[in-house]
Backbone as XML, in Angstrom:
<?xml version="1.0"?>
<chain id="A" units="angstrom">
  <residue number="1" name="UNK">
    <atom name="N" x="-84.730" y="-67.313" z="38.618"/>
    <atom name="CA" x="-83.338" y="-67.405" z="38.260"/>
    <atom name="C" x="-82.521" y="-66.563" z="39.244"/>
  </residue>
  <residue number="2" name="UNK">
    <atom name="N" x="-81.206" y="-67.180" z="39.522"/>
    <atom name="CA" x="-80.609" y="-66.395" z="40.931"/>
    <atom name="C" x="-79.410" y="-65.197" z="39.933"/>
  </residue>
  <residue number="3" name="UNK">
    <atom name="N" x="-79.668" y="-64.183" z="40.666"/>
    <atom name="CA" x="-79.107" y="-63.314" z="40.240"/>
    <atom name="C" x="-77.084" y="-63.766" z="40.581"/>
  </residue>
  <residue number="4" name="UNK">
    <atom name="N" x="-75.907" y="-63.429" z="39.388"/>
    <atom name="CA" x="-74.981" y="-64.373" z="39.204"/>
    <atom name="C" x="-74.029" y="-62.687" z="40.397"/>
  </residue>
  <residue number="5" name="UNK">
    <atom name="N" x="-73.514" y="-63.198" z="40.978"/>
    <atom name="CA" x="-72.165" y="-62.341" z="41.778"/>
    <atom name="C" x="-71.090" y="-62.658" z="41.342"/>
  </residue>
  <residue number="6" name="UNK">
    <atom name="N" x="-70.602" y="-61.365" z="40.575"/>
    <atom name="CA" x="-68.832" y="-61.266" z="40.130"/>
    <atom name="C" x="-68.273" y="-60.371" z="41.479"/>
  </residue>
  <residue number="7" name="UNK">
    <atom name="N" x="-67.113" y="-60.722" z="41.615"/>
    <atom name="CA" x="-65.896" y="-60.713" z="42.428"/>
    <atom name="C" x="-65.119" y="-59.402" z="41.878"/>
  </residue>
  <residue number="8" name="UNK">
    <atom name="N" x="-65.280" y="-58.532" z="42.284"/>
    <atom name="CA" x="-63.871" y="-57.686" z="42.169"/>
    <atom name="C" x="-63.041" y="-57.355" z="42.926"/>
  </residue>
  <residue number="9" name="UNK">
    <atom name="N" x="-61.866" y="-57.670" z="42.196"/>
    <atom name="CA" x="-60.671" y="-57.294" z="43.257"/>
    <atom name="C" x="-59.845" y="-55.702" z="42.844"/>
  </residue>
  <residue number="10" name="UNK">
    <atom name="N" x="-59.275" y="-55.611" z="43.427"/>
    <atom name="CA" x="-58.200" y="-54.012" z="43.233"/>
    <atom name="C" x="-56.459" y="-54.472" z="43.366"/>
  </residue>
  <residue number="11" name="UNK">
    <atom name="N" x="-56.071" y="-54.809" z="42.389"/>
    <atom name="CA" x="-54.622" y="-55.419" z="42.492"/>
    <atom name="C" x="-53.796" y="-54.322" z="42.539"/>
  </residue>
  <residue number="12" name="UNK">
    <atom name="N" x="-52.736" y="-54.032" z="43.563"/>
    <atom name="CA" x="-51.803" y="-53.357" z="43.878"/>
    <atom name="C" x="-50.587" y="-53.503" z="43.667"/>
  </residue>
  <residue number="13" name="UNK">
    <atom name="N" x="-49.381" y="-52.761" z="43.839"/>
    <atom name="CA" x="-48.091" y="-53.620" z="43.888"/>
    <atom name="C" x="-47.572" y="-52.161" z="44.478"/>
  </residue>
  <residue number="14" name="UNK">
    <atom name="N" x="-46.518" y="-52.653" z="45.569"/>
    <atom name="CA" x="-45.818" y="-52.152" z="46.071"/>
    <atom name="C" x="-44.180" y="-51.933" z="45.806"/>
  </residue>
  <residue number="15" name="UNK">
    <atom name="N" x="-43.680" y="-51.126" z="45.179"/>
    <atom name="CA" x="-42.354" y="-51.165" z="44.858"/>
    <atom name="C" x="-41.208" y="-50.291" z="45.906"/>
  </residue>
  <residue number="16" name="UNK">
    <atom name="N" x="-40.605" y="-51.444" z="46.845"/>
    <atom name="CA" x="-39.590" y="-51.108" z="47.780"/>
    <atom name="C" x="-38.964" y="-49.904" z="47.344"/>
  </residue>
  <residue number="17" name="UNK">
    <atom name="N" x="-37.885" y="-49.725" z="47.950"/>
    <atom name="CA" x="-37.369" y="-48.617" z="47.223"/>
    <atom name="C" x="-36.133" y="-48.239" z="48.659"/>
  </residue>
  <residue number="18" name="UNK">
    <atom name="N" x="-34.549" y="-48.292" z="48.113"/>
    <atom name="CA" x="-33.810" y="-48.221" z="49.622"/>
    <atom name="C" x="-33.485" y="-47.081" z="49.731"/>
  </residue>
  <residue number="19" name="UNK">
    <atom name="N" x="-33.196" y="-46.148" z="50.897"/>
    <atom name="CA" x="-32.920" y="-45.085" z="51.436"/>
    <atom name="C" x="-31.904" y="-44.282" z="50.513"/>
  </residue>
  <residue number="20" name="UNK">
    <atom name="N" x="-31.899" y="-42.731" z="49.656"/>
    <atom name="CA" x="-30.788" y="-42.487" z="49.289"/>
    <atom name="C" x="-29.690" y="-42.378" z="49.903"/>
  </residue>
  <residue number="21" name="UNK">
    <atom name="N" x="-28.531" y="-42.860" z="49.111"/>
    <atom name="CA" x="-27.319" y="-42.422" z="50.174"/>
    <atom name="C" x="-26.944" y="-41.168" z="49.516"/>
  </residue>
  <residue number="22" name="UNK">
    <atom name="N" x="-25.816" y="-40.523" z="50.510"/>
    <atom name="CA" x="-25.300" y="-38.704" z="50.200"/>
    <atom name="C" x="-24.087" y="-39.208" z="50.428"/>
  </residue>
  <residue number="23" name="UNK">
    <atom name="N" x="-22.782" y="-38.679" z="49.931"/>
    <atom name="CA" x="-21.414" y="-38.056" z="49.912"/>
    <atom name="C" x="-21.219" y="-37.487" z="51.089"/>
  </residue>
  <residue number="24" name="UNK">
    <atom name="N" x="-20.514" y="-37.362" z="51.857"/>
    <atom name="CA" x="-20.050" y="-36.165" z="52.830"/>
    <atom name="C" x="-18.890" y="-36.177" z="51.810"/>
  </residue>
  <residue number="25" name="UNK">
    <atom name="N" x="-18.802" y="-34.765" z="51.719"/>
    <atom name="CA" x="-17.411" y="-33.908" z="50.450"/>
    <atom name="C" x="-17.107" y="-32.784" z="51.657"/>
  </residue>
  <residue number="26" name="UNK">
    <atom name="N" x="-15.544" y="-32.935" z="51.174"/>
    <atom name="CA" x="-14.627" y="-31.779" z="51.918"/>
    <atom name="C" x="-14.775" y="-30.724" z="51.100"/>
  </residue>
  <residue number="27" name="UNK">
    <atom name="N" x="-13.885" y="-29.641" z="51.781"/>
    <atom name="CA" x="-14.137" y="-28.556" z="50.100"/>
    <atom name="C" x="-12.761" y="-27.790" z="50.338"/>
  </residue>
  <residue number="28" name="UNK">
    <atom name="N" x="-12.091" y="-27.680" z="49.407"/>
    <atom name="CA" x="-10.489" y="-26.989" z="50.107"/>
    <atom name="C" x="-10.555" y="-25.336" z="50.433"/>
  </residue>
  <residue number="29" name="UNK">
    <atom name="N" x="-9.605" y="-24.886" z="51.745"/>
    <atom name="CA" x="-9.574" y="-23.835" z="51.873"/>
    <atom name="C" x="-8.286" y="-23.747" z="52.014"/>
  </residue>
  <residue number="30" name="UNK">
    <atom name="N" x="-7.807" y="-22.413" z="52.301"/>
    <atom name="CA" x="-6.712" y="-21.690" z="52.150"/>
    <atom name="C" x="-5.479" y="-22.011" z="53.951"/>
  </residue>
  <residue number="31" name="UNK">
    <atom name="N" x="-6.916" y="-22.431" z="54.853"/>
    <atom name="CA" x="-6.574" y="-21.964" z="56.120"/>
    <atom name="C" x="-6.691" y="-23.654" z="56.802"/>
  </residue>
  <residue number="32" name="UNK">
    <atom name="N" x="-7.209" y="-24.858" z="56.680"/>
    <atom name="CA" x="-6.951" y="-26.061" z="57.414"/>
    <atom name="C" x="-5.721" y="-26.968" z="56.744"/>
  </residue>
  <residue number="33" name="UNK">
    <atom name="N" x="-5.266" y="-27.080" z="57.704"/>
    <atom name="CA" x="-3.677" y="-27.748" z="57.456"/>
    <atom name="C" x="-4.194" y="-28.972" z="56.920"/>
  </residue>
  <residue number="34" name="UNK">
    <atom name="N" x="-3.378" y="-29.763" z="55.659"/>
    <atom name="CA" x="-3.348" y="-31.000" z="54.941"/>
    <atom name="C" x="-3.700" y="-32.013" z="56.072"/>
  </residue>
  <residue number="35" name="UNK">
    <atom name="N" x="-2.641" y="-32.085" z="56.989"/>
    <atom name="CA" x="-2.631" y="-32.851" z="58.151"/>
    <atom name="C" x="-3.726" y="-32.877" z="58.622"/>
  </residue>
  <residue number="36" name="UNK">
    <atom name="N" x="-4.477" y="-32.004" z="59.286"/>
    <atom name="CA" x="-5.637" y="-32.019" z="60.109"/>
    <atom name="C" x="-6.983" y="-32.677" z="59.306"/>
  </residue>
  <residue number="37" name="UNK">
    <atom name="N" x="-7.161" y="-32.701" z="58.326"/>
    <atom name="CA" x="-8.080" y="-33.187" z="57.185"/>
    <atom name="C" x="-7.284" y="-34.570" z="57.257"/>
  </residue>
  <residue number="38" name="UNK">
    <atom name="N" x="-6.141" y="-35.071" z="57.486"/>
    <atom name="CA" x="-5.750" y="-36.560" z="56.931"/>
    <atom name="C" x="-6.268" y="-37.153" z="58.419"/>
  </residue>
  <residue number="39" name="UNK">
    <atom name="N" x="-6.154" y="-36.138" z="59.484"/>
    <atom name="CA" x="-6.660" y="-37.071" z="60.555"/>
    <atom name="C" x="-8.246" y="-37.073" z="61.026"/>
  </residue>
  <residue number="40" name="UNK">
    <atom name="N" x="-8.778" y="-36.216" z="60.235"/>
    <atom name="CA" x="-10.467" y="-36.694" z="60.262"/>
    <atom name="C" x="-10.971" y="-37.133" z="59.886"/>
  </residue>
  <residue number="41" name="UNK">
    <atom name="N" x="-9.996" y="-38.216" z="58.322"/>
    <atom name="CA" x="-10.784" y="-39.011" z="57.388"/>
    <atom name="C" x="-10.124" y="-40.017" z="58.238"/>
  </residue>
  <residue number="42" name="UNK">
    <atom name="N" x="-9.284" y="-40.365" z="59.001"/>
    <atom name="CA" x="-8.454" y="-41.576" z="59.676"/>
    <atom name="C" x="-9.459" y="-41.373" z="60.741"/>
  </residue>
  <residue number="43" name="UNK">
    <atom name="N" x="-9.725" y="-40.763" z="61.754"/>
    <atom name="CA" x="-10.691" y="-40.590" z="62.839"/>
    <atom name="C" x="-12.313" y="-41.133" z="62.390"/>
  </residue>
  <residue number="44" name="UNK">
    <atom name="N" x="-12.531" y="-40.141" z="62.130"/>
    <atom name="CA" x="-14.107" y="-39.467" z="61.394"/>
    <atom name="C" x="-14.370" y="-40.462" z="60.484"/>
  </residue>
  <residue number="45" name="UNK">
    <atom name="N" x="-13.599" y="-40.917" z="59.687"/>
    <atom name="CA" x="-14.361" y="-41.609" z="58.351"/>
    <atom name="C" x="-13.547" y="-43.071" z="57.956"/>
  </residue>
  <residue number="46" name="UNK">
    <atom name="N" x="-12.680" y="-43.277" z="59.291"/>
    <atom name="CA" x="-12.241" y="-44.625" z="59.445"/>
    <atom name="C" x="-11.446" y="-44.797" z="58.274"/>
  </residue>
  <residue number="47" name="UNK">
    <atom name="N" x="-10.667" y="-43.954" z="57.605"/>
    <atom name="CA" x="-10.226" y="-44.527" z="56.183"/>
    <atom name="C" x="-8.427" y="-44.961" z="56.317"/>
  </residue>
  <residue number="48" name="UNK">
    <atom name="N" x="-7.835" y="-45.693" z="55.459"/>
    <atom name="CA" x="-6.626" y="-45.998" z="56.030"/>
    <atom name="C" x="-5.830" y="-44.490" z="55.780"/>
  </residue>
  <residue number="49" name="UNK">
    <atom name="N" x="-4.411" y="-44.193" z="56.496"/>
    <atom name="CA" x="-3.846" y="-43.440" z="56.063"/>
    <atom name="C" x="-3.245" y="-42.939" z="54.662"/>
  </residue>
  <residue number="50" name="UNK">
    <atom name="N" x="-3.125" y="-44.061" z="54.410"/>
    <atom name="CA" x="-3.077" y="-44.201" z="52.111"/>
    <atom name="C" x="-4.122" y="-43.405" z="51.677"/>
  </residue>
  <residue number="51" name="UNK">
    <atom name="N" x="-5.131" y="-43.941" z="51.895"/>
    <atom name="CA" x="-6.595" y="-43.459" z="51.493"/>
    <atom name="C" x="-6.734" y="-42.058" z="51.872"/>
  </residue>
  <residue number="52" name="UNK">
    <atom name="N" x="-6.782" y="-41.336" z="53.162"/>
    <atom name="CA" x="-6.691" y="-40.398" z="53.652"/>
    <atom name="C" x="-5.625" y="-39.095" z="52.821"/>
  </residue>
  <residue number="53" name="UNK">
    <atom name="N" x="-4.426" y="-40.099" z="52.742"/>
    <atom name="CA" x="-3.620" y="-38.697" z="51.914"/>
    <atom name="C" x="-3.984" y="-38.490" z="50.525"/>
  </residue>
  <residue number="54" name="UNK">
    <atom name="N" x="-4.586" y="-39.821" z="50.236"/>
    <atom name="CA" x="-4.805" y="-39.566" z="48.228"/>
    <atom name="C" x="-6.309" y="-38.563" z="48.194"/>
  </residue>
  <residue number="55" name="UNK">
    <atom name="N" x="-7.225" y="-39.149" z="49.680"/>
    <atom name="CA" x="-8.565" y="-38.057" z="49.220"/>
    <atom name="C" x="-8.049" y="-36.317" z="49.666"/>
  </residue>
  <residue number="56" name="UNK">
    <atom name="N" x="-6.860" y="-36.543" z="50.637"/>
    <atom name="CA" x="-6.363" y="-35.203" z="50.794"/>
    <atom name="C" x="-5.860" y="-34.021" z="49.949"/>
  </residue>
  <residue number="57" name="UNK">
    <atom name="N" x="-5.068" y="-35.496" z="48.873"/>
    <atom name="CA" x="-4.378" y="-34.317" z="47.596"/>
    <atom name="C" x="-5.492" y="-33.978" z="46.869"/>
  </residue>
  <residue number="58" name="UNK">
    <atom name="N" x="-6.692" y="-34.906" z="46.660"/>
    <atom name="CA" x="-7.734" y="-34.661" z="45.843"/>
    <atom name="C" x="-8.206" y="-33.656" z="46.236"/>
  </residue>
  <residue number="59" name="UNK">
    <atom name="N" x="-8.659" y="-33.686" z="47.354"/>
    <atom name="CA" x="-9.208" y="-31.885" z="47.819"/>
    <atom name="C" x="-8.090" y="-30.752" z="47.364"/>
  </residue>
  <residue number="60" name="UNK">
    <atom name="N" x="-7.242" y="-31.136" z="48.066"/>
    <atom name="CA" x="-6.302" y="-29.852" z="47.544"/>
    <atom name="C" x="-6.327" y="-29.277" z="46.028"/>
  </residue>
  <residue number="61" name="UNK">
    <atom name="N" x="-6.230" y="-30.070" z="44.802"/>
    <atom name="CA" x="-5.793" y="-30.284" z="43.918"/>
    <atom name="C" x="-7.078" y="-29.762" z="43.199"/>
  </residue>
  <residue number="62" name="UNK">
    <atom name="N" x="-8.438" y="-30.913" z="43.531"/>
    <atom name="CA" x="-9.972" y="-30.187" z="42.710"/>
    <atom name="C" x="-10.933" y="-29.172" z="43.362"/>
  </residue>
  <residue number="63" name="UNK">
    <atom name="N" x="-10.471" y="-29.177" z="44.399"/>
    <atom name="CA" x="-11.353" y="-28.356" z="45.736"/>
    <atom name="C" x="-12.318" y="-28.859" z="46.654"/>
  </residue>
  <residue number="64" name="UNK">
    <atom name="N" x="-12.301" y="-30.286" z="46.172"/>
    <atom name="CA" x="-13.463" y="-30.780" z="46.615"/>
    <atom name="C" x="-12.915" y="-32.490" z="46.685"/>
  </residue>
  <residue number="65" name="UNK">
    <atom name="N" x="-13.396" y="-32.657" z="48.122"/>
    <atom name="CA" x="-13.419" y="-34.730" z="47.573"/>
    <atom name="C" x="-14.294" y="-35.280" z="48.456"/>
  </residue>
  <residue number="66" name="UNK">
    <atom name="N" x="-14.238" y="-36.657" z="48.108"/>
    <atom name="CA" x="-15.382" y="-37.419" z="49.026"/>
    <atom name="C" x="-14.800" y="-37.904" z="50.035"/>
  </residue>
  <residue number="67" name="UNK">
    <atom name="N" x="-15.249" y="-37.406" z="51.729"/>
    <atom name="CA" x="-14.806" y="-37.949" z="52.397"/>
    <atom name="C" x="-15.387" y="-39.487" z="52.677"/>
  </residue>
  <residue number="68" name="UNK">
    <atom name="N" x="-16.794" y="-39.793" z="52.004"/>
    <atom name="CA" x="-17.571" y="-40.932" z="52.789"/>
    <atom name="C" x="-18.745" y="-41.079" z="51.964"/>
  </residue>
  <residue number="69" name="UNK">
    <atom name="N" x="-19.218" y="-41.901" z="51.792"/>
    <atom name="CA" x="-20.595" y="-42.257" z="51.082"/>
    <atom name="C" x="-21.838" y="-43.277" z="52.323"/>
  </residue>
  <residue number="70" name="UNK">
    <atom name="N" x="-23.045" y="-42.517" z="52.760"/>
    <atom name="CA" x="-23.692" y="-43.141" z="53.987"/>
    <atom name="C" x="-25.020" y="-42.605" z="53.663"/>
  </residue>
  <residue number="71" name="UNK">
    <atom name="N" x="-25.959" y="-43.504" z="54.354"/>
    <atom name="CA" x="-27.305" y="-42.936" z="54.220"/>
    <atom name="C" x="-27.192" y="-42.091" z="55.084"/>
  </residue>
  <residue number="72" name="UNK">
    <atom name="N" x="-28.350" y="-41.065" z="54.807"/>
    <atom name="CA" x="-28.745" y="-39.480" z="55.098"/>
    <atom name="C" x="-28.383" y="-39.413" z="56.755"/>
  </residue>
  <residue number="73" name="UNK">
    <atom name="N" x="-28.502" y="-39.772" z="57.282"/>
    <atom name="CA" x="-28.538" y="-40.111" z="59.240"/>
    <atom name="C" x="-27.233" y="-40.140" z="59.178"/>
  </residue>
  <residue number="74" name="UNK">
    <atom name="N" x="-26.502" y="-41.100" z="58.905"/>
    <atom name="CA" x="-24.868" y="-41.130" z="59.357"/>
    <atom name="C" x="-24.120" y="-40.462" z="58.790"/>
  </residue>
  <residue number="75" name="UNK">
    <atom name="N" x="-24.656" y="-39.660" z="57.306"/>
    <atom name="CA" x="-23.992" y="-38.825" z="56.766"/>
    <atom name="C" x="-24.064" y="-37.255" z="57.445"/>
  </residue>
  <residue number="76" name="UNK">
    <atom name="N" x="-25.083" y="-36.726" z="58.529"/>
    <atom name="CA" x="-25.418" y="-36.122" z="58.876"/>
    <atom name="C" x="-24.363" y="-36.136" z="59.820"/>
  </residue>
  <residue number="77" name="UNK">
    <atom name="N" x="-24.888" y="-37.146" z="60.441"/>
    <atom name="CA" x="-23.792" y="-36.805" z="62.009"/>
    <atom name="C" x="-22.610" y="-37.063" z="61.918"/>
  </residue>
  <residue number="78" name="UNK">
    <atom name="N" x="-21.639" y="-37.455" z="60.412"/>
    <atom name="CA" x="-20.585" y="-37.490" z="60.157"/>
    <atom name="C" x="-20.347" y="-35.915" z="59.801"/>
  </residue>
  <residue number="79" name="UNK">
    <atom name="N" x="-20.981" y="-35.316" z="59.070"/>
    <atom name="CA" x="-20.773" y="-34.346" z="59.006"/>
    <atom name="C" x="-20.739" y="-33.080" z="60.311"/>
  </residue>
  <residue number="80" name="UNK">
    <atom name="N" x="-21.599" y="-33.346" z="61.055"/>
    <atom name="CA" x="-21.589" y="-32.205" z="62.221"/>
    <atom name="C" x="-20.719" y="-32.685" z="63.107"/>
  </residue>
  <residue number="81" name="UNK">
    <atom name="N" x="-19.916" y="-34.236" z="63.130"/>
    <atom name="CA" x="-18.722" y="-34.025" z="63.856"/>
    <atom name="C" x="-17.712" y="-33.719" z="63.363"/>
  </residue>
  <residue number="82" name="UNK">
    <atom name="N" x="-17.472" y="-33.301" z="61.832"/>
    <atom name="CA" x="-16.594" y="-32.826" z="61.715"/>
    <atom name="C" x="-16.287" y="-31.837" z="61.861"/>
  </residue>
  <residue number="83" name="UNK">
    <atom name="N" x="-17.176" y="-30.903" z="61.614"/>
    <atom name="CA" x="-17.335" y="-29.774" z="61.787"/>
    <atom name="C" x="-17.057" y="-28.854" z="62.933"/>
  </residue>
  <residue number="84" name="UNK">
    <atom name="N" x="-17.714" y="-29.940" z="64.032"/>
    <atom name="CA" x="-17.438" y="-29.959" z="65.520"/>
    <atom name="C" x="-15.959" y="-29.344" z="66.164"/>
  </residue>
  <residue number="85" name="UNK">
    <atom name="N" x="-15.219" y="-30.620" z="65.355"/>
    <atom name="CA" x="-13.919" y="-31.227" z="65.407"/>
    <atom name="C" x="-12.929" y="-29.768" z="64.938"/>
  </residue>
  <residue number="86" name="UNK">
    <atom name="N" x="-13.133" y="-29.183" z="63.819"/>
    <atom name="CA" x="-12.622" y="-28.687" z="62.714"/>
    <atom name="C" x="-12.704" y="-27.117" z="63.974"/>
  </residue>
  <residue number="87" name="UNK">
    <atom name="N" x="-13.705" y="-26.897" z="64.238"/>
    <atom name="CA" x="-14.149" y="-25.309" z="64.684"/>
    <atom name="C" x="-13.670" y="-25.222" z="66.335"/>
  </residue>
  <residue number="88" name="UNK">
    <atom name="N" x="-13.347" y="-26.887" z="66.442"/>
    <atom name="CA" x="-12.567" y="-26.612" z="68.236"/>
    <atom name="C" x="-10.992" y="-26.438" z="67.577"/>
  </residue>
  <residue number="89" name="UNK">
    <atom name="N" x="-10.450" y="-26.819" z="66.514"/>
    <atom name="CA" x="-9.290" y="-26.636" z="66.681"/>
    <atom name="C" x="-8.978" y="-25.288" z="65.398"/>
  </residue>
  <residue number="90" name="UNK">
    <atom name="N" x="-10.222" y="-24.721" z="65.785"/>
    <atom name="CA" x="-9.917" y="-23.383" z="65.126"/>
    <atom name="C" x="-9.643" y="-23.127" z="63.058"/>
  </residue>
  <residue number="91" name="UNK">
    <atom name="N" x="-10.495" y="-23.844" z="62.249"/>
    <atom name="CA" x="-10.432" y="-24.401" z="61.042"/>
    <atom name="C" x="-11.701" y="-24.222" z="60.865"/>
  </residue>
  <residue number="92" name="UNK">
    <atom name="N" x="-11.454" y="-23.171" z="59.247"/>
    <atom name="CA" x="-12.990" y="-23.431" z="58.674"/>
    <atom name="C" x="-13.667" y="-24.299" z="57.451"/>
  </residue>
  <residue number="93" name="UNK">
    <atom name="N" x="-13.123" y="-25.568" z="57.886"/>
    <atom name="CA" x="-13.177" y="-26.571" z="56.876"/>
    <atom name="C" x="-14.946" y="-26.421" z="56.688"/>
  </residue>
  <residue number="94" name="UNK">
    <atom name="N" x="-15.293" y="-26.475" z="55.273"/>
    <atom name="CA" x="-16.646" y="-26.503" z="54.890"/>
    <atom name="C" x="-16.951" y="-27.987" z="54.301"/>
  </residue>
  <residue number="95" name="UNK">
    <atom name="N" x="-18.079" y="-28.534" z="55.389"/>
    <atom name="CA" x="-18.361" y="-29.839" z="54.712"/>
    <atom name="C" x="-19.574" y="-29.831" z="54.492"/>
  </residue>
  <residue number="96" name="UNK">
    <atom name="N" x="-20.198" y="-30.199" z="53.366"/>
    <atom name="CA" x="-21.521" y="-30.555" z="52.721"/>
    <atom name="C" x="-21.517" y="-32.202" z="52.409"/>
  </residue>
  <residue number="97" name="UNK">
    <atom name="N" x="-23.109" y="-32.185" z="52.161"/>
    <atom name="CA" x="-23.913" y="-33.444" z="51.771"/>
    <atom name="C" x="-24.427" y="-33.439" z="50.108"/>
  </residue>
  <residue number="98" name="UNK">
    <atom name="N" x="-23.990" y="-34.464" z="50.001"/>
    <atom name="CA" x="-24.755" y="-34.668" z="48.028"/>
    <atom name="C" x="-24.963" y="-35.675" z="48.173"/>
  </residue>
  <residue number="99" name="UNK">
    <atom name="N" x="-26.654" y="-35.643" z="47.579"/>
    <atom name="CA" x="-27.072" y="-36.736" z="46.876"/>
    <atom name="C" x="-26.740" y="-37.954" z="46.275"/>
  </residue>
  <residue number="100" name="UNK">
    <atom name="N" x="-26.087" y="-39.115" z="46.657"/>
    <atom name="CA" x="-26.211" y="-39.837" z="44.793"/>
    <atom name="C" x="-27.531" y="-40.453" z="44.714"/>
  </residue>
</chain>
């Protein structure tokens, strides 16, 4: 009698999963002019001038706003040019990265 061969397999599944995106957030200080923040979200973060003054009062107003929502890479180098930007024209605008 022939000895019977079972088959085993190992079933897997792979679940994608897309890159987190982060916030670049302004944070208000005492010392960068309204103006100079309306022209790095118009520059820097491409936003219309409307847009730019309403996330402007928002900083002013909560201390904090969103300049941009991007995966981790473009949120990065959005951030270190602003920063860039901010510290040549003598401004210690503080910008961070958050999670969503």
């Amino acid at each position: 009698m022939a000895k019977e061969q079972t088959k085993t397999g190992v079933r897997s599944s792979t679940r994608l999963q897309y890159p987190s995106k982060y916030n670049v957030i302004f944070h208000n200080d005492d010392f960068t002019p309204m103006e100079f923040v309306v022209s790095l979200l118009v520059e820097v973060f491409d936003r219309s001038l409307d847009q730019a003054k309403d996330i402007t009062v928002q900083i002013h107003e909560t201390g904090q706003g969103i300049a941009g929502t991007y995966y981790h890479e473009i949120a990065e180098q959005k951030q270190q040019e602003t920063i860039v930007l901010s510290r040549h024209n003598g401004h210690p605008l503080k910008v961070t990265l958050q999670e969503i």
